[in-house]
Every structure is written in C-alpha cells, then in structure tokens.
N, C-alpha and C positions, 0 to 999 in steps of 0.2 A: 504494500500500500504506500501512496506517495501523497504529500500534500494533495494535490492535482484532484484526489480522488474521492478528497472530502471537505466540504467547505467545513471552515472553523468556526466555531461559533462568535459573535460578537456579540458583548454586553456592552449596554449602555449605562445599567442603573450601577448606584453604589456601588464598591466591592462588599465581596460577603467579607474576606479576611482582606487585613490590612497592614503592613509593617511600614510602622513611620518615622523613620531616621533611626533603625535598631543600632544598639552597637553591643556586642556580647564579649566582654574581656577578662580573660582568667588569669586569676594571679600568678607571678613570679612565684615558682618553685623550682628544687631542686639545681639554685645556682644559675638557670636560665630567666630570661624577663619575661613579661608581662606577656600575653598571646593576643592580639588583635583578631579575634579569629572572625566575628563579625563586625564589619565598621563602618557604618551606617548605610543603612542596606532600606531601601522604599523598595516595598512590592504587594502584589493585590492580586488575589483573586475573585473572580465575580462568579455569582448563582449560573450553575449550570456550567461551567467554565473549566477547561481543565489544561493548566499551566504546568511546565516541564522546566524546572530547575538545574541547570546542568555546569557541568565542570571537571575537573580532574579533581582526585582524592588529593584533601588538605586544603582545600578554597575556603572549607564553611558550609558548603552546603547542609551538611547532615544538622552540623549545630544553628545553622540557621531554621530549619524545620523543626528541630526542639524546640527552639525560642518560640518557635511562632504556637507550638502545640503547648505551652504554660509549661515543658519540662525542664527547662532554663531560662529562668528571668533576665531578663535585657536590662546591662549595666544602662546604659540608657536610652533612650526613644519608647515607645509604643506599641503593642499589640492591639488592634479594632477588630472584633465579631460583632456584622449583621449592627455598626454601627456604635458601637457602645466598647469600650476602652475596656482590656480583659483585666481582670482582675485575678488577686493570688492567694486571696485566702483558700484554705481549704473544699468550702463550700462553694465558692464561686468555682475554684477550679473543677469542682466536682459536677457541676454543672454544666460547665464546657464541656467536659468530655464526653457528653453525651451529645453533643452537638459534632466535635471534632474527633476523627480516630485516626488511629496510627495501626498503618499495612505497614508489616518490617518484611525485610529482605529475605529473611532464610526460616523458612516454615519448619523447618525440621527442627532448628530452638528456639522457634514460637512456639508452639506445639507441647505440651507435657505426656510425655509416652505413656504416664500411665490414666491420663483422660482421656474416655471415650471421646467421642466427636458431637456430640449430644454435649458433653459438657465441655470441653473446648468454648463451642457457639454460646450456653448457656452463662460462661461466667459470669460477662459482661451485666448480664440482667441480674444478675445475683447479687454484684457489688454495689446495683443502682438501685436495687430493691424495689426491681417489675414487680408488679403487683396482676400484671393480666394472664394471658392463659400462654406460659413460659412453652408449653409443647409446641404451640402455633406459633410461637413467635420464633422459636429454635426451626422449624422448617421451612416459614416463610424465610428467612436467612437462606439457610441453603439453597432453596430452589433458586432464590435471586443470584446466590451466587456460582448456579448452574449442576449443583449438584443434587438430581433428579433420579428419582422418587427419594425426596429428605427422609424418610423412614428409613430406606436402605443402610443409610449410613450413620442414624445414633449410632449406633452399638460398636461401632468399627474404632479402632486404634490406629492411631498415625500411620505405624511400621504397616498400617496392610493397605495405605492407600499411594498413591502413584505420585509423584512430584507435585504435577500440576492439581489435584485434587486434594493436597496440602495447603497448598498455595490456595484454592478456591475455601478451603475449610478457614484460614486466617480473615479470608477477605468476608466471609461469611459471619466470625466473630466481629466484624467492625460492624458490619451492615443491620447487624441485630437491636442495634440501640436507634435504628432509622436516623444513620447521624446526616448533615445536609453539607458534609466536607470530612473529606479522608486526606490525608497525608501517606503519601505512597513512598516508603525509600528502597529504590532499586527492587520494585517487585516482580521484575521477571529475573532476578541478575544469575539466580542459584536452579534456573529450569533452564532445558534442555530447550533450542531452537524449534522444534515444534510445539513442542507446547506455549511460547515464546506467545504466539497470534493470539491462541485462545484467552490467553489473559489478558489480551490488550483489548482483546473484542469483546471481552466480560467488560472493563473499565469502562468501553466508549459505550456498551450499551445502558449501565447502571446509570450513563450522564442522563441517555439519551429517555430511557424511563421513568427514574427517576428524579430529574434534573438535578442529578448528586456531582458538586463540585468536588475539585480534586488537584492537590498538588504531588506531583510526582519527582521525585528527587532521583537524579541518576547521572551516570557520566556518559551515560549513552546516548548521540545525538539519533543512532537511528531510532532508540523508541520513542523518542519525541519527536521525531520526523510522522510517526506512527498516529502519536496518538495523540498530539497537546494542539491546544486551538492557540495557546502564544508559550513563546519560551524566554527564559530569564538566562543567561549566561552568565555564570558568577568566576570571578577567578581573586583572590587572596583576601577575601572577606567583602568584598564590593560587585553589584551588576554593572558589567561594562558594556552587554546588550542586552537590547529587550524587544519584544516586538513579535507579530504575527508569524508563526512557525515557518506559511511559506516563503514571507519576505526575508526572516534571519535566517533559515538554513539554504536557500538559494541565491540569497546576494547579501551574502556577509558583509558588515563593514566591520568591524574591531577584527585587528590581526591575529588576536588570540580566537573569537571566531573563526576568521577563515581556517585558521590552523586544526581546529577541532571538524570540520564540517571538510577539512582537506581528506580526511586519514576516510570518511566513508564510502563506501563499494560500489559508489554510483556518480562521486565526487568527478567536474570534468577537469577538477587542477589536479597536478600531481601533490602527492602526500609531503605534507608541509611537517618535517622534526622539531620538536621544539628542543633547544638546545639549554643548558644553563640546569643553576637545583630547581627542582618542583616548591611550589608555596610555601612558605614557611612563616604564621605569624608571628611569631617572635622577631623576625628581621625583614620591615616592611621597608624595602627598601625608599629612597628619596625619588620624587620625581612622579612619573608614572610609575607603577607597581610591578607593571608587566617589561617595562623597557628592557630591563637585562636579559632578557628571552626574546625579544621583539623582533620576529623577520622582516620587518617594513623597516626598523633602525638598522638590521645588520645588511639585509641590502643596498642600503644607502636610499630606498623608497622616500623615508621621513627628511631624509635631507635635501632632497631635491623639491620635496613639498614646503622644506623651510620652517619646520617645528622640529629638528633634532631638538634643539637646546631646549625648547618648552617639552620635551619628553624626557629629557634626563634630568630636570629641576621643579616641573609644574606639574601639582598632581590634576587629572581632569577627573570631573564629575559627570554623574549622570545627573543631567537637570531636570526639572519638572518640565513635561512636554517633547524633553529629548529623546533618543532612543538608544544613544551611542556613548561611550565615554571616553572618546581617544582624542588626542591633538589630529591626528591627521581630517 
C-alpha cells in the first residue's frame, strides 16, 4: 500500500491530544549531565487521526509518548486531552487512562503466561472497576480486534497463540476500556512480514469504525508510509518535520528526512548513510542539532545555499504554521 492508495484523513476541529512546548529532562547521574531527551516538542493529534512519530533509536521518541500518556511528567510545557490540560494526580491520571492506552511492542512480555486470554483483555476492566457485563465487554474487544469467534479464545494461553494473535490479544486489552486514542510503540516491530498488513489493516480499520485516534511510535518510515494520515519526524528531542504522510515521505525537505525516506525499497535516490554518533542527549550539540551528521553540510549543498555558518551556530525551530526546521 502507498500513500496514493489512501487519502488521509484531514481534521479540522481541535486536537484531541496536544503537546505544548514539552520539555522532559532527567537528571545528571552516574558522573554524566543532565539528558535533554525531550526539548520542546508541539505536536497534536486530532479525533479520528492517526499520526506516525518517527526517528532513529535515542531521538525521544518512546519518552516523548510516555510524557504524552501521564507516565513521565514534563519538566516543563503541557499535556491537553479533548481540550483540558492533563493533570497528575492519581485520580485524574486514573481517569485518563481510560481514555488513552498504550499498544507496547512485544506481546510476548505484555502478555502474563500464566493468564488466560479472557483475563489478559479482562484486567483492564478490573483495575477501573467495570461495573457492566465484563463477559460482553471481554468479547466485544476481541472480535474488534479481529479475533473471531471471542469465545474460542478465553480459555487459551499466550504460548498456544500465533505472533500476530498476540499482538491482536494486546491491542484487544486497550480497546476494552472503549478508549478514543491508543499510543502504539513499534507495534508491528516483533511480527513476522506477513502478519506485518494484518495489523496495520486492524489499526486503519479501528480508525475507520470506530473513529479511534492513534499515535504510533516507530523508526519505520515504511509503516507510516502505511498507515498515518501525517507524520512527525523527531530527531534529538525536537520535530524537525511535520506534515501530511504523502507530502513528507515523497518530497522530503529536512536532510535528516530525506536520509531516512532514502534507505526505503521504493526510494528513487540512492541510500543516503548517515555518518557521525547517533543522538545523544546528554551532548546536544551547538548550532543545528543535526549539522554534525548533515549531508547537505558535508556536500557542500548548505554552502552554496549560504547558511553553512547559520547551521553550525543557529539553532532552527519549528515554528507555528511551519513545517520544516532546517536553515536551508
């Protein structure tokens, strides 16, 4: 599937979630400084909308989708649900998370080997103290999350079902609180290439059904080629692109886009190496963030554009209304 083959949806109204100028910064330990790991990051997702967060391992990604899900408070900026600024006590958070859930990556230690699959889906109602009829609400889950006829499988143990039937059984425990926004990190990343679809075709039709918004965290641009209506491109705590799936993954503008969107299977430039260490909050560098890796600086691209010197000294921002956060 290629953009081409699916329009994305456009919202107009509010976002449902909102991050407004996050910054999430963990102390100096162990003799090393302070970690910048997120550093003021705006991003939104809207009702029905399903955004694809992407980067290499070490940008912030994963701790920016904590921050946003109340499981690391933001040294500072903002978290908004459905308009109203999250709050951290206890009971508010307790309340959220019956609105917001979290799909992790690897089903097989989501999962408790010695929970049927009946109570896997059921915990969720247990903790929030469902009061309605737990049997119906355990199989409307499953069937929505494609696992058909839901009775088949209470009784079943993780070890006797199949990757992607794992993977359906987690996304089944989200779905059971009827939340109205999931948090996906790297949910296809630990299944096999065929089962790869079927779970993206689960997501897109959950939107499409239920108008269930959804952030999906991954360093894979093909699955958000796949399946996001806009993509965020983070790289050392900051979005340096943003924007509609098919305009950012077929006319990249930030170098570290194009570099990521080079390396895919159907990409017409050749495969762009990024040379230099990978992210490191702790040593954010001067200047642009990215320049020490920049193949528009080491070809001499930035120089002939005439912002070398504003790339190895000025940091650019994403600004409101922008899309891009590069000097060139």
């Amino acid at each position: 599937m290629c953009p081409c083959e699916r329009r994305p949806r456009v919202t107009t109204s509010a976002p449902l979630l909102h991050a407004d100028g996050l910054h999430v910064t963990f102390p100096p330990r162990r003799g090393r400084p302070a970690a910048r790991v997120v550093d003021g990051v705006d991003l939104a997702v809207g009702a029905g909308e399903i955004v694809a967060l992407v980067g290499e391992s070490g940008c912030g990604k994963t701790t920016l989708a904590r921050s946003l899900l109340g499981l690391v408070p933001p040294t500072s900026g903002r978290v908004s649900f459905a308009g109203r600024p999250l709050e951290y006590s206890p009971g508010a958070l307790r309340a959220y998370r019956r609105r917001v859930q979290l799909v992790l990556q690897d089903p097989s230690g989501s999962l408790n080997p010695r929970h049927t699959v009946y109570d896997a889906v059921a915990e969720g109602l247990r903790i929030h103290g469902h009061r309605g009829d737990e049997r119906a609400a355990v199989g409307r889950a499953l069937a929505r999350a494609g696992l058909r006829p839901p009775e088949r499988f209470f009784l079943r143990y993780p070890h006797e079902l199949s990757g992607g039937q794992r993977q359906r059984v987690v996304i089944a425990g989200a779905l059971v609180l009827d939340p109205e926004l999931i948090v996906a990190d790297e949910p296809v990343a630990s299944l096999d290439a065929s089962v790869r679809g079927e779970i993206l075709a689960l997501l897109l039709r959950l939107r499409d059904d239920l108008g269930l918004s959804a952030l999906v965290v991954t360093h894979d641009l093909g699955l958000a080629w796949n399946i996001a209506d806009r993509v965020a491109v983070m790289y050392l705590g900051r979005i340096v692109e943003e924007g509609p799936v098919d305009t950012v993954l077929t006319a990249p503008r930030h170098p570290y886009t194009r570099a990521l969107v080079s390396v895919l299977p159907d990409s017409p430039t050749p495969p762009t190496v990024l040379t230099g260490e990978p992210p490191d909050p702790t040593r954010i560098p001067a200047g642009c963030r990215f320049h020490l890796r920049c193949p528009a600086l080491a070809s001499g691209e930035a120089e002939r554009a005439g912002v070398a010197s504003a790339c190895r000294t000025r940091d650019p921002r994403l600004l409101p209304g922008a899309d891009v956060a590069c000097h060139l």
